[in-house]
C-alpha positions in Angstrom: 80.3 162.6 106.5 83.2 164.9 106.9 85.6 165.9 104.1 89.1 164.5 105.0 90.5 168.1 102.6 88.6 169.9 105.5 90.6 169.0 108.1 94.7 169.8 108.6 97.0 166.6 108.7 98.7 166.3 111.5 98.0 166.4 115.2 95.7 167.9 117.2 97.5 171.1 119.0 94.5 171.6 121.9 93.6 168.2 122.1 98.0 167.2 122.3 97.4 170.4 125.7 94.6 168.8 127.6 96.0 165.4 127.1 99.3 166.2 127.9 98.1 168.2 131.2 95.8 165.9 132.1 98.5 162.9 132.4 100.7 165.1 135.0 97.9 166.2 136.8 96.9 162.9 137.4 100.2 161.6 138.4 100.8 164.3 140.7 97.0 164.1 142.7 97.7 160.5 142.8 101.0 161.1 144.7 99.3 163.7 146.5 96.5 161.3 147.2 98.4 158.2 148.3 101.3 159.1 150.3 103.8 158.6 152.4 106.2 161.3 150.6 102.7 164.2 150.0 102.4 163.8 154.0 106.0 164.9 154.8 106.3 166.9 151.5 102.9 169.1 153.1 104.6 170.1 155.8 106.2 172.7 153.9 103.5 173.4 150.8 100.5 172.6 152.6 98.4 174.4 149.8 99.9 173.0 146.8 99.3 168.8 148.0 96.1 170.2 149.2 95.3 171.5 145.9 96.5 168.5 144.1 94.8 166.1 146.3 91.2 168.0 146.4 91.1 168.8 142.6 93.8 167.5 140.9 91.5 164.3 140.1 89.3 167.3 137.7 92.3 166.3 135.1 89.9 163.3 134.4 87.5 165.8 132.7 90.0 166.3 130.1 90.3 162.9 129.0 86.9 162.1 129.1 85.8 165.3 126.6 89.1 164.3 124.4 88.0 161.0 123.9 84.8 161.5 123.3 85.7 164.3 120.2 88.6 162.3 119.1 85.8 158.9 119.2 83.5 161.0 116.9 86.3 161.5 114.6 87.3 158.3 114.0 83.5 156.9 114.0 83.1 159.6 111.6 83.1 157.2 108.1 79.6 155.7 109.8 76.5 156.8 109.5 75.3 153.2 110.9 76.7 150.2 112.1 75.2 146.4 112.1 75.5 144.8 115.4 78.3 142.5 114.0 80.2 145.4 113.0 79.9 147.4 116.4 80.9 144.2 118.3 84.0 143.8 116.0 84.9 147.7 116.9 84.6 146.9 120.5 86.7 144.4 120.7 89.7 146.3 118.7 89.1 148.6 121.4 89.1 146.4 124.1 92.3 145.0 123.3 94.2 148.6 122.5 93.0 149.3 126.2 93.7 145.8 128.0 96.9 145.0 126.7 99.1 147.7 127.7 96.8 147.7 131.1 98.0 144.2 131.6 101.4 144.8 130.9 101.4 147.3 133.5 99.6 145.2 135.9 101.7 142.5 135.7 104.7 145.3 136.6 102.5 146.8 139.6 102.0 143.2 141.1 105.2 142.3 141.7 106.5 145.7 142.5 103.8 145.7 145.5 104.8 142.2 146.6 108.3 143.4 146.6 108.4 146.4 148.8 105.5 145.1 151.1 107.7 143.4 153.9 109.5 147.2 154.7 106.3 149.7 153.2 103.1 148.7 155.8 100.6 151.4 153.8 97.6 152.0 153.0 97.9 152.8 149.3 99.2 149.3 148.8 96.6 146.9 147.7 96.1 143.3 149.4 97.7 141.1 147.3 96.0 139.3 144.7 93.6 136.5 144.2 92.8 134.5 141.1 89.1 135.9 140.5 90.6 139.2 141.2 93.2 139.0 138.5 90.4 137.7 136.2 88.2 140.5 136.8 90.9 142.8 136.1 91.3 141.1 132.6 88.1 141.8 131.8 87.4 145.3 133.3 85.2 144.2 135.9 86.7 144.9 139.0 85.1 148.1 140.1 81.4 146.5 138.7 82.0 143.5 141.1 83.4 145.9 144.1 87.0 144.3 144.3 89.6 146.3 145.3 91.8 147.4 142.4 95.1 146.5 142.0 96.5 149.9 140.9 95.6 153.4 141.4 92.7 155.3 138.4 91.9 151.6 135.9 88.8 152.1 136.9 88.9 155.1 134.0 89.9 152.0 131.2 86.8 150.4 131.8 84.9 153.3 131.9 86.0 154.6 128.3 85.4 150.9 127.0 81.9 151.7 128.5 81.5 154.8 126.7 83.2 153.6 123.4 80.7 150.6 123.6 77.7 153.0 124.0 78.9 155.1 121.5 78.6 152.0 119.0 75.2 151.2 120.3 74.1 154.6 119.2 75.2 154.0 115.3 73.5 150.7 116.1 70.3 152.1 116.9 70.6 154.7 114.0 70.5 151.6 111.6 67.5 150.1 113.3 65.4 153.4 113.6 62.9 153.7 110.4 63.7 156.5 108.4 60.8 158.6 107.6 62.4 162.0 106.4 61.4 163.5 103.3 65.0 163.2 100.9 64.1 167.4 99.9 63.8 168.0 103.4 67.9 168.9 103.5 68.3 167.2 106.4 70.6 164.2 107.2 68.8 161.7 108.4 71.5 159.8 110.4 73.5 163.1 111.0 70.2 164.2 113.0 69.0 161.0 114.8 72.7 160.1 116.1 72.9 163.7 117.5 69.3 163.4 119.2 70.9 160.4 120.5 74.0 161.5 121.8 72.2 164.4 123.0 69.4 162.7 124.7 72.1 160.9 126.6 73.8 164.1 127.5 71.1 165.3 129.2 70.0 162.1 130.9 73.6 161.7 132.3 74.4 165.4 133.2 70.7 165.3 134.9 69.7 162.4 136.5 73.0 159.7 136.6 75.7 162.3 137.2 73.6 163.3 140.6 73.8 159.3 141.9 77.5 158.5 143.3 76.2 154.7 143.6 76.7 154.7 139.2 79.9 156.2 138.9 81.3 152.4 138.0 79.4 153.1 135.0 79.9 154.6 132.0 76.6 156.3 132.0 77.9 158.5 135.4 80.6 159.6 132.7 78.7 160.4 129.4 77.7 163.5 129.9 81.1 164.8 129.6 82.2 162.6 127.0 78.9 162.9 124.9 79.7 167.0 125.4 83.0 165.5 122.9 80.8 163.8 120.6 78.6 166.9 120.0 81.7 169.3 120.4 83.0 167.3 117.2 79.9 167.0 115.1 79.4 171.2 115.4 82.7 171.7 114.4 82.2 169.2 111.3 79.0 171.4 110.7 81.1 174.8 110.9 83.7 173.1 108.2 81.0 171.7 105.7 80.8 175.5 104.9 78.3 177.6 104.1 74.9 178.9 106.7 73.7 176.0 106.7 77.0 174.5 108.4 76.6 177.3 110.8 73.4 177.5 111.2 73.1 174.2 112.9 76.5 173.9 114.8 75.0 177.4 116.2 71.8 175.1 117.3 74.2 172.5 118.9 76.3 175.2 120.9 73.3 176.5 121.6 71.8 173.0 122.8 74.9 172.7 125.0 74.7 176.2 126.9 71.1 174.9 127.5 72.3 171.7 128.4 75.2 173.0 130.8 72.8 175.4 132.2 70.3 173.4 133.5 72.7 171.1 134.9 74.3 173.3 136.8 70.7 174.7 138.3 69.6 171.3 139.7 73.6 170.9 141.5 76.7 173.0 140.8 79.5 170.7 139.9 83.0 172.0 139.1 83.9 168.9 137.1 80.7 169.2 134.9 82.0 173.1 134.5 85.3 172.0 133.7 84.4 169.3 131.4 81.8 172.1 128.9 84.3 174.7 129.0 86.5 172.2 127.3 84.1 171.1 125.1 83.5 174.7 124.0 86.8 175.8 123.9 87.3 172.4 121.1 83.8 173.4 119.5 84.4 177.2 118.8 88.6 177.3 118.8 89.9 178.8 115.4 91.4 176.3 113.3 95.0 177.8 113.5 94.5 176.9 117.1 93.3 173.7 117.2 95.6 172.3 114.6 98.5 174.5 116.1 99.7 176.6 113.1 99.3 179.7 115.2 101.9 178.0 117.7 104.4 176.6 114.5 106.9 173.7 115.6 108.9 174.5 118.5 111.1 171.8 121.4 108.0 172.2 123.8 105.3 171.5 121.1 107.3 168.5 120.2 107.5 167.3 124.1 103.9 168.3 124.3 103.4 165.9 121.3 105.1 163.1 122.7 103.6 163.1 126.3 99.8 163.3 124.6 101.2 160.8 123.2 102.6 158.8 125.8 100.2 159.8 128.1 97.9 156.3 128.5 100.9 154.2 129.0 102.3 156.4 131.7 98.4 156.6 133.4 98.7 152.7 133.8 102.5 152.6 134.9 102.8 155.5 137.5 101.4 153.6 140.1 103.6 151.0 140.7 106.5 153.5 140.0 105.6 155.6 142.5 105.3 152.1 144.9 108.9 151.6 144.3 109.9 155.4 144.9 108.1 155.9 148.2 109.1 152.7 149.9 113.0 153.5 149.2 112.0 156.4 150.3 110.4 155.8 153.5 112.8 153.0 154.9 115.4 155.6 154.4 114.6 159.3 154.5 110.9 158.8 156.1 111.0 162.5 157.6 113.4 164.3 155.3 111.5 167.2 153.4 114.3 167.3 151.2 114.4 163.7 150.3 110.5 163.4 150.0 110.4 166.1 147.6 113.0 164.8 145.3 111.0 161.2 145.9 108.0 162.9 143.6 110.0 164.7 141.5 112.1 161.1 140.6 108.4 159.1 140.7 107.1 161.6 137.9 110.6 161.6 135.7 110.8 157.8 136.4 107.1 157.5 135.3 107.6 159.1 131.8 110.2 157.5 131.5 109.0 153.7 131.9 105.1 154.8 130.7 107.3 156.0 127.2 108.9 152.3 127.2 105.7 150.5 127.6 104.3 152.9 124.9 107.1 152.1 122.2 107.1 148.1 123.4 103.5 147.5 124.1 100.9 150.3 123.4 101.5 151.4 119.9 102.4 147.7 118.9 99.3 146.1 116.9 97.0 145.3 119.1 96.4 141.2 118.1 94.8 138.5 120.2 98.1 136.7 120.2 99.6 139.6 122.0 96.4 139.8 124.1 97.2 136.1 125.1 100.6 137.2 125.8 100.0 139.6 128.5 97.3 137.6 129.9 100.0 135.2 130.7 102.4 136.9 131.6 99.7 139.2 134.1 98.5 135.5 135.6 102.2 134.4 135.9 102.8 137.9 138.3 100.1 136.7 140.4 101.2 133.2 140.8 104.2 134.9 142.0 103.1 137.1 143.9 100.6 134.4 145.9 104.0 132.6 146.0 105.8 135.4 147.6 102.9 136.4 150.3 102.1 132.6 150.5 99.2 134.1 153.5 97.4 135.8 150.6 
């Protein structure tokens, strides 16, 4: 168990970085990677769409490395957890990721079913149909192999994945019979849930990571995210003080060089590259760095605060923003390089902008199951509409 005194108040300065660099990255490979405005906006920086479209989706290694040390935090009161208890968890996090997800759903439905008679394209989704809209609700649609109905959800039920394997872990802590000797030093469930998380790391990194038929499942992703878990727990090693604390979060660095290594022997991915050096860079950072007091307060930190901050809600609404942006922009400027360039710039601004709104409105409001029912309505009433506007569909 980590010693809250250990650990600075306040925000995380790295993890507020990758976050906040992540969520433009994203929005900009999507834009890159949809169209219409990155065709005509490539005809005069060819290299930078092609960059953004080819590797701008490596962004997703940052969120999946942050979540997993931010999950280890916030798991770290635990040593165990009863089934009843992990369930309850999963829920709470089911509903912080599904109802700002619906909310922007219901937003992206309507704004497709609006600009669909003037924008024939192919990054506009068929409109919707009712098992469709209830696969969405429960973060099945990519399992079931239905076309999504917005651009990168599959990443929400992917970290619900994670998150719920995460639990099962502390699960199977409880469960395992403890045989240790109580002089040996060692904590018990400190060691098995590491074994565990690492076991998975290298199963994932190894073996799932190399099959592109998984990657609708969380175990595709774990290697990166479990490189977050172990990231965490060395760094709560290096602040329980003393050799000991070093001595073992040297073992786990150590354990993740290894890890990385091999991984890279049996197939050289830049992702899985990407997502360690992260990982390393949160394991060994000083302190000052990670917390930010070798940075101090500054305008930028502040608006690299808020779009860490704001960066989940403007994930889920960029889509349909962009929607809106590149049909007015295609009925009228479709070949204007001036035009299509200040198309992106508006669809990022425009995206902050709303993605802040449904932050403050939806996202960091408490996450009940009335306001769960709320949005489910609401999401089923944009698809009524939306089956009443393409009445085909």
């Amino acid at each position: 168990m980590s010693n809250p005194s250990q650990r600075p108040a306040g925000r995380s300065f790295l993890i507020d970085a990758f976050k906040a660099a992540g969520c433009l990255l994203i929005v900009l490979h999507h834009l890159a990677f949809y169209g219409p405005m990155s065709d005509v906006v490539a005809t005069g920086w060819p290299s930078v769409v092609n960059w953004l479209y080819d590797h701008g989706r490596l962004a997703v290694q940052f969120f999946l490395v942050c979540a997993g040390f931010l999950t280890a935090g916030s798991l770290a009161r635990y040593e165990s957890l009863t089934l009843s208890e992990a369930l309850k968890l999963a829920w709470q996090r089911y509903l912080r990721l599904a109802i700002p997800l619906l909310a922007a759903l219901s937003f992206t439905v309507l704004v497709s079913e609006w600009v669909r008679p003037d924008f024939a394209h192919a990054s506009l989704s068929a409109p919707p149909d009712w098992g469709q809209a209830l696969a969405h609700i429960g973060l099945m649609q990519h399992v079931l192999k239905l076309e999504a109905l917005s651009a990168g959800i599959w990443y929400v039920a992917i970290d619900l994945q994670l998150y719920a394997m995460t639990l099962f872990c502390l699960v199977v802590v409880r469960a395992w019979p403890r045989k240790q000797s109580a002089r040996s030093g060692v904590d018990w469930a400190d060691a098995m849930r590491c074994m565990l998380w690492l076991g998975l790391v290298c199963a994932s990194l190894w073996w799932w990571n190399l099959d592109t038929d998984l990657d609708d499942w969380g175990v595709y992703f774990w290697g990166s995210y479990g490189l977050g878990l172990l990231a965490w727990e060395a760094r709560r090693f290096i602040r329980s003080g003393g050799s000991e604390g070093q001595l073992r979060s040297g073992m786990v660095g150590a354990l993740m060089v290894l890890v990385g290594g091999v991984a890279w022997w049996l197939e050289p991915r830049t992702r899985i590259a990407l997502a360690w050096s992260v990982a390393a860079l949160l394991m060994a950072a000083p302190e000052a760095w990670l917390w930010g007091q070798a940075v101090g307060v500054s305008r930028w930190r502040s608006a690299l605060e808020w779009l860490s901050g704001v960066s989940y809600s403007v994930f889920l609404i960029h889509f349909g923003v962009s929607l809106a942006v590149s049909a007015a922009v295609t009925v009228y400027w479709p070949d204007a390089l001036w035009a299509n360039v200040l198309g992106v710039l508006v669809s990022v601004l425009l995206s902050l902008l709303l993605g802040g709104l449904l932050c403050r409105w939806v996202e960091r409001q408490p996450p009940t199951v009335w306001r769960w029912w709320f949005w489910v309505v609401a999401f089923k009433a944009s698809v009524a509409l939306a089956l009443f506007m393409n009445p085909v569909a």
